[in-house]
C-alpha positions as CSV (number, residue, x, y, z in Angstrom):
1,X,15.3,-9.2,-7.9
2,X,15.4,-5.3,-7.2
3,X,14.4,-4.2,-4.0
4,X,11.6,-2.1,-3.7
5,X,11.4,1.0,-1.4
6,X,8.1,0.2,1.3
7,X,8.0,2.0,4.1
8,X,5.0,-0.2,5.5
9,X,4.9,-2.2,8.7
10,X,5.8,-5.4,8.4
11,X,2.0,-8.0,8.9
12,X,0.6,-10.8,8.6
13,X,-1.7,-9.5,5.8
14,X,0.8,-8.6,3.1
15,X,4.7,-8.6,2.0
16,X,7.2,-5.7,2.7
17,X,10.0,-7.1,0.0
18,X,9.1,-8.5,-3.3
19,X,9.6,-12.1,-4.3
20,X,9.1,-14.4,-7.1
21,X,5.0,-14.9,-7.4
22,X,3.8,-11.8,-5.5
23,X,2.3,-8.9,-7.3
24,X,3.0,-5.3,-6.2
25,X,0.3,-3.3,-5.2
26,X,0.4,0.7,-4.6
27,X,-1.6,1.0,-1.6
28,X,-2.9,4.6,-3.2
29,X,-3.8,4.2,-6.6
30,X,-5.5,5.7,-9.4
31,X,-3.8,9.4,-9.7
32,X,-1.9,8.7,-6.2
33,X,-0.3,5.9,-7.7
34,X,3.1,7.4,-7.9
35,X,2.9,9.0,-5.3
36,X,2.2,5.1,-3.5
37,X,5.8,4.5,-4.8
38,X,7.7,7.6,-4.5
39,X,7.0,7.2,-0.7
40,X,7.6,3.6,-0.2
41,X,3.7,2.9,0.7
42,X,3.2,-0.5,-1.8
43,X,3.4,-3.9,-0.6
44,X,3.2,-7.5,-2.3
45,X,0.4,-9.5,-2.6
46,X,0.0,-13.3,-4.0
47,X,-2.2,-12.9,-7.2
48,X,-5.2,-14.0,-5.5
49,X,-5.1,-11.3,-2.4
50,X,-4.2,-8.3,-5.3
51,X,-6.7,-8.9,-8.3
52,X,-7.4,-12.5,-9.1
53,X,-10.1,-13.1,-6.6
54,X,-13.0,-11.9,-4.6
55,X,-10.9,-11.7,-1.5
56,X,-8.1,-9.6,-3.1
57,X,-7.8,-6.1,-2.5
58,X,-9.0,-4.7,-5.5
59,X,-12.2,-6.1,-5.2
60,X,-12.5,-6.1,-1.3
61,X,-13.2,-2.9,0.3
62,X,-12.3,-3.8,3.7
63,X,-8.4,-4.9,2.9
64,X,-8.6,-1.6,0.4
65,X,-9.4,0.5,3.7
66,X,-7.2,-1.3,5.9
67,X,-4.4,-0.9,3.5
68,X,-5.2,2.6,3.0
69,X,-5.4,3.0,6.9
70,X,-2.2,1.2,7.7
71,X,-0.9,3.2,4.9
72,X,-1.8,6.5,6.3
73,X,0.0,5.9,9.7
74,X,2.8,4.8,8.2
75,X,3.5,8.2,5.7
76,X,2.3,10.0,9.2
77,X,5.2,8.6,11.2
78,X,8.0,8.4,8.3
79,X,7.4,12.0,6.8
80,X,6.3,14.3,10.2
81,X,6.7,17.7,8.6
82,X,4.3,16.3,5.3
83,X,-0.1,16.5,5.6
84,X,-1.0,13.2,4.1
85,X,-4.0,14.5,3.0
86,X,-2.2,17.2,1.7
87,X,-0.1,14.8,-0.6
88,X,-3.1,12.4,-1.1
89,X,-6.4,13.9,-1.2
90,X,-8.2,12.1,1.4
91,X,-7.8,10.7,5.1
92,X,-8.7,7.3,5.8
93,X,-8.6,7.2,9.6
């Protein structure tokens, strides 16, 4: 399997690397969604934590923001001369 770029911190809540089962999710999606990959901010979810049940982060606001957040501070301290809100559109913290 191809190794994906992430730049997120490594947790408890999601994946860093891909592997067989997990889904990829771009933390910023929508029209940000290629931005999400270009800068290394997805990470890998098991089907139900991405979109196959209440809990997953399409459908649970709380791990979308946290994402987002965890997200955010990650860009912040891998690209210091770029405005994430700039690039994005919105800050989350």
């Amino acid at each position: 399997m191809q190794k994906e770029y992430c730049i997120m911190p490594t947790s408890t809540m999601y994946e860093t690397e891909r592997r067989e089962g997990l889904h990829r999710h771009e933390v910023f999606f929508g029209y940000n969604r290629q931005k999400s990959i270009k800068y290394g901010l997805v990470v890998f979810l098991p089907p139900e934590l991405h979109n196959m049940s209440d809990m997953g982060v399409h459908f649970n606001h709380e791990f979308d923001l946290a994402l987002k957040q965890i997200g955010q501070q990650a860009f912040t301290e891998h690209y210091p001369d770029m405005d994430f809100q700039k690039t994005f559109g919105k800050n989350y913290l």
